[in-house]
KOLLUMSE-283945 format. One record per residue (C-alpha): residue in one letter; z, y, x. Coordinates in steps of 0.25 Angstrom, whole numbers, plus 5000, padded with zeros to 4 digits. Layout:
BEGIN
aZYX
...
//
This chain:
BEGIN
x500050005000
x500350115011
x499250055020
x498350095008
x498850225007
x498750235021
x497350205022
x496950295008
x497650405015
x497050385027
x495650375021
x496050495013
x496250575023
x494850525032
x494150565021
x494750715019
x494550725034
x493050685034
x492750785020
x493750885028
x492550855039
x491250865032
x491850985025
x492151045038
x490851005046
x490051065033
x490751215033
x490651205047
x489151195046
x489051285035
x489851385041
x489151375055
x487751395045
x488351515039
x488851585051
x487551545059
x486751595047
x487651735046
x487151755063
x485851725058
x485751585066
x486351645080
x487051565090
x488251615097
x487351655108
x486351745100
x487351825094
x487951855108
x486651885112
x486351975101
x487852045102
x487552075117
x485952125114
x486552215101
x487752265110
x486652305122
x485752375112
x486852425104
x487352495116
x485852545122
x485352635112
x485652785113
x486052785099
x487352775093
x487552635085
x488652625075
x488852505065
x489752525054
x490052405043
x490152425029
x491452515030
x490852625039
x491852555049
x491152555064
x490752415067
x489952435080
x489752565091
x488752555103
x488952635113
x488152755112
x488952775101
x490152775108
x489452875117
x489052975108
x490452965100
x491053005113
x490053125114
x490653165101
x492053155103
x492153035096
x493552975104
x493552825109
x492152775102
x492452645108
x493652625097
x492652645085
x492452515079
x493152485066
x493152625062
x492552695051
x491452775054
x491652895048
x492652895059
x491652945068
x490252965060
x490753085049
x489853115040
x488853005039
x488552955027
x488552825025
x488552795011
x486952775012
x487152675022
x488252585017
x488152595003
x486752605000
x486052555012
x485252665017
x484952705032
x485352845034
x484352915045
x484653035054
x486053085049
x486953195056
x488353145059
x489353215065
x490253125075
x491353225083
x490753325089
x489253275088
x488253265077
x487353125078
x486153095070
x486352975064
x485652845056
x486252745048
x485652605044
x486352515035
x486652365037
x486552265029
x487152125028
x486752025018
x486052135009
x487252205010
x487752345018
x488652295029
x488652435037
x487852515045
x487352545057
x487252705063
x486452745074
x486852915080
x486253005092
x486753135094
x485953245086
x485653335097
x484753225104
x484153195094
x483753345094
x483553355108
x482653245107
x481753295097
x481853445104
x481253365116
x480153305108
x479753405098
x479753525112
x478953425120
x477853405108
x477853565106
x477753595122
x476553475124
x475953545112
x476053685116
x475653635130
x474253555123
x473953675115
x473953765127
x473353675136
x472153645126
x471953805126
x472053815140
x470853705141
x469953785132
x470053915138
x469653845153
x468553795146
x468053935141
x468353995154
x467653865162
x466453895151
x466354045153
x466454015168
x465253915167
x464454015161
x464954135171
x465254215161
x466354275168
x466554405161
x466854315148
x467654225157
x468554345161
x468654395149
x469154265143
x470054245154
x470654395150
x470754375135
x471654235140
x472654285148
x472754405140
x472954325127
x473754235134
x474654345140
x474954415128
x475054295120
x476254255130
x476854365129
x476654385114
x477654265111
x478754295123
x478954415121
x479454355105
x479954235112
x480854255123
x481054105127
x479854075136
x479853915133
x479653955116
x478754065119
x477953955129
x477953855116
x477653975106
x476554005115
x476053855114
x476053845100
x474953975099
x474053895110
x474253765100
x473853835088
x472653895095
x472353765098
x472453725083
x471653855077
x472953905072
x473354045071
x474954045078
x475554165080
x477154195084
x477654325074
x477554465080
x479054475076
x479454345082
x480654355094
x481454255099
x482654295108
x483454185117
x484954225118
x485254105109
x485653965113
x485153905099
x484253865094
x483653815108
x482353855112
x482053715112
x482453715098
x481753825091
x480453745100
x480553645091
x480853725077
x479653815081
x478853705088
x478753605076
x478653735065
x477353775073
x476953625074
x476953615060
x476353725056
x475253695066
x474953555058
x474953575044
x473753695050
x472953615057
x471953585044
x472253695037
x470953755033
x471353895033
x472053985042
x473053905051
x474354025055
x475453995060
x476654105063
x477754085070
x479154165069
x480254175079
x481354265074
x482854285081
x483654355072
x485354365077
x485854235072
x484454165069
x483054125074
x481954125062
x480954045066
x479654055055
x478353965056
x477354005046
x475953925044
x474853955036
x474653815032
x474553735019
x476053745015
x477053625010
x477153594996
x478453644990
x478953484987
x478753465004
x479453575007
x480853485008
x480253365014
x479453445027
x480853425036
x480953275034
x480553185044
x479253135046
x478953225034
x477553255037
x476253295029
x475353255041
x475453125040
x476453015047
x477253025060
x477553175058
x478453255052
x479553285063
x479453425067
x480053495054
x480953375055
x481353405068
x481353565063
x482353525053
x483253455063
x483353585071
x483453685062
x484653595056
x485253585069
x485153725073
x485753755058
x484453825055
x483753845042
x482353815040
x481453865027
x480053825024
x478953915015
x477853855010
x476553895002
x475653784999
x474253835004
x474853955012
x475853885023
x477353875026
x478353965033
x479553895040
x480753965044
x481753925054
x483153995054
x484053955067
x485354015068
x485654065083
x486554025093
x486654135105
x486954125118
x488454205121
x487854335130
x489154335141
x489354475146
//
C-alpha cells in the first residue's frame, strides 16, 4: 500500500516536472522569438556593432542631437550638444539625461511633435544666453508616438553662413557683369583700332573714362563705405548687361559711424532686392527701371528697391518670403527668404507695394546701432 503511493507519487511528480519542462522550454522559445523579433532578428554582436556605429556618428555631426521620450524627458545627448549647451551657459550638460527638456529647451513647442505627429522645421529656441535654430522630428513605435528626436546650430552660423554664400554669389555676379562690359568695350577699341580710325578710337576711349569717373564718383560720394559702393557699382555694370535701366536716388546717402546692421548685411538685403528685381525684368516687354534708395535717418537705415515690373498679385503678397516661394519655377526662392531672415534678426520692418502691371516698391527699415564716438 505505501509502495503504491510511493510510486504514484513519485510518477506524479515526473510528470509535473516533465509539463514543468516543456512548458518552460516552449516560453523560452517564445520568449527568445519575441525579443529576437522586438531587435529586429539582431544578434548580441549586431547590436553592439550598431550602438558603437550610432555613438560614433551621433557624436561627428556638428549639429546638436537630443532625443527625448514621450515625457519630454532627455533620453539621449551627443556631444555637440554638450558643446553648444556649455556655449550657453547651460551648467554640467554631461548630467542632462532624465531631465525634462524644458529644462534647458524653453520655449519649444512640442505639442506638434508628441501629440500630433508633426516635424516642426526651423524654430527659434532660446537655451541660456543663445538663440539656436531648431528642428523637430517625431518617433514612432508601433504606430505610436514614442518621443522625438531634436537637432539645433546656433542661429548666427547659420546666418554667417548664408552672408558668405548670398556676398560670394553677389560679388561673382558684380565681377561677371563688369568683366563681360570690359570685354565688349576691348572689342570696340581692337575694331576701331583695326580700321585706324584713331580719332573715334580716342574719342571713345575719353567718353569711357570720363563715364567711368563720374559714375565712381556719383555712388561714393552717396555711399561712404568703399566695399558697398564697389557692389553698387557692380549692379549698374549688370543691368547694362541685362538692358536694364538702374539707377542709385539723387538723395541717396549712407554714412558708417554704426556698428549694425553690417556692411555685409545690408549687402545681402540690397543684394538680393536688386537681384529680384532684376528677374522678374528680364522678359518684361516694356521699360525695364529699377531705382535703388539708401537712406540714414538718426536711428534707422531705409532701404527702398522699386521695379517697374509686372507687379505681384495681392493674394501672393504673404507668400513671396517663404521658402523656395518662387514664380520662376523650381530651386528658387531664397533670396527674399534670406531678406526676411535679416530683417527679422536685425528687428527691421519690411513692407511691399504692388500694382499689377505697373511694378513693386520694397521698403527696408533697419534700426541703428552706433559706434560709441570716445573723446
Amino acid at each position: 500500500m505505501i509502495q503504491d503511493l510511493t510510486v504514484e507519487s513519485v510518477l506524479l511528480i515526473f510528470l509535473a516536472s516533465l509539463f514543468g519542462l516543456f512548458v518552460g522550454i516552449g516560453g523560452a522559445v517564445f520568449l527568445a522569438r519575441y525579443v529576437k523579433a522586438t531587435l529586429f532578428g539582431l544578434e548580441p554582436e549586431d547590436i553592439a556593432t550598431l550602438l558603437q556605429e550610432r555613438n560614433a556618428l551621433l557624436n561627428s555631426v556638428k549639429e546638436g542631437v537630443v532625443a527625448i521620450n514621450k515625457d519630454a524627458e532627455i533620453t539621449l545627448i551627443n556631444t555637440e550638444s554638450e558643446f553648444l549647451f556649455a556655449q550657453a551657459g547651460i551648467p554640467n550638460p554631461h548630467t542632462l539625461l532624465g531631465k525634462p527638456l524644458e529644462t534647458v529647451m524653453n520655449g519649444l513647442t512640442l505639442d506638434t511633435v508628441l501629440k500630433e505627429g508633426r516635424a516642426t522645421l526651423d524654430m527659434p529656441v532660446q537655451v541660456g544666453s543663445v538663440l539656436f535654430i531648431a528642428t523637430l522630428v517625431p518617433l514612432f513605435d508601433n504606430g505610436h508616438i514614442g518621443g522625438a528626436i531634436i537637432t539645433f546650430r546656433k542661429k548666427t552660423e547659420l546666418e554667417e553662413l548664408a552672408n558668405q554664400l548670398t556676398g560670394v554669389r553677389n560679388y561673382a555676379d558684380a565681377l561677371r557683369a563688369q568683366t563681360h562690359e570690359f570685354m565688349n568695350k576691348m572689342h570696340v577699341i581692337m575694331g576701331l583700332i583695326d580700321m585706324k580710325a584713331y580719332d573715334e578710337l580716342k574719342q571713345f576711349t575719353m567718353e569711357i573714362a570720363n563715364n567711368r569717373q563720374a559714375e565712381a564718383a556719383y555712388v561714393v560720394t552717396r555711399l561712404k563705405d568703399i566695399t558697398l559702393a564697389g557692389f553698387i557699382l557692380g549692379k549698374i555694370s549688370r543691368a547694362r548687361e541685362l538692358d536694364i535701366e538702374f539707377s542709385l536716388t539723387d538723395e541717396s546717402e549712407l554714412t558708417t559711424e554704426f556698428i549694425r546692421p553690417t556692411v555685409q548685411e545690408l549687402i545681402l538685403i540690397i543684394g538680393n532686392l536688386i537681384e529680384n528685381a532684376f528677374d522678374v525684368l528680364r522678359d518684361h516687354p516694356s521699360e525695364r527701371i529699377v531705382n535703388l534708395s539708401i537712406l540714414t535717418f538718426d536711428n534707422e537705415i531705409m532701404v527702398m528697391v522699386e521695379d517697374s515690373g509686372p507687379g505681384i498679385p495681392e493674394n501672393k503678397l504673404e507668400t513671396i518670403f517663404e521658402k523656395g516661394y518662387s514664380s520662376k519655377g523650381p530651386r528658387r526662392g531664397i533670396g527674399l527668404f534670406l531678406i526676411k531672415q535679416t530683417v527679422t534678426h536685425l528687428k527691421g520692418t519690411i513692407e511691399v507695394e504692388s500694382t499689377v502691371g505697373e511694378g513693386t516698391t520694397f521698403t527696408i527699415r533697419l534700426p541703428i546701432v552706433r559706434t560709441v564716438k570716445t573723446s
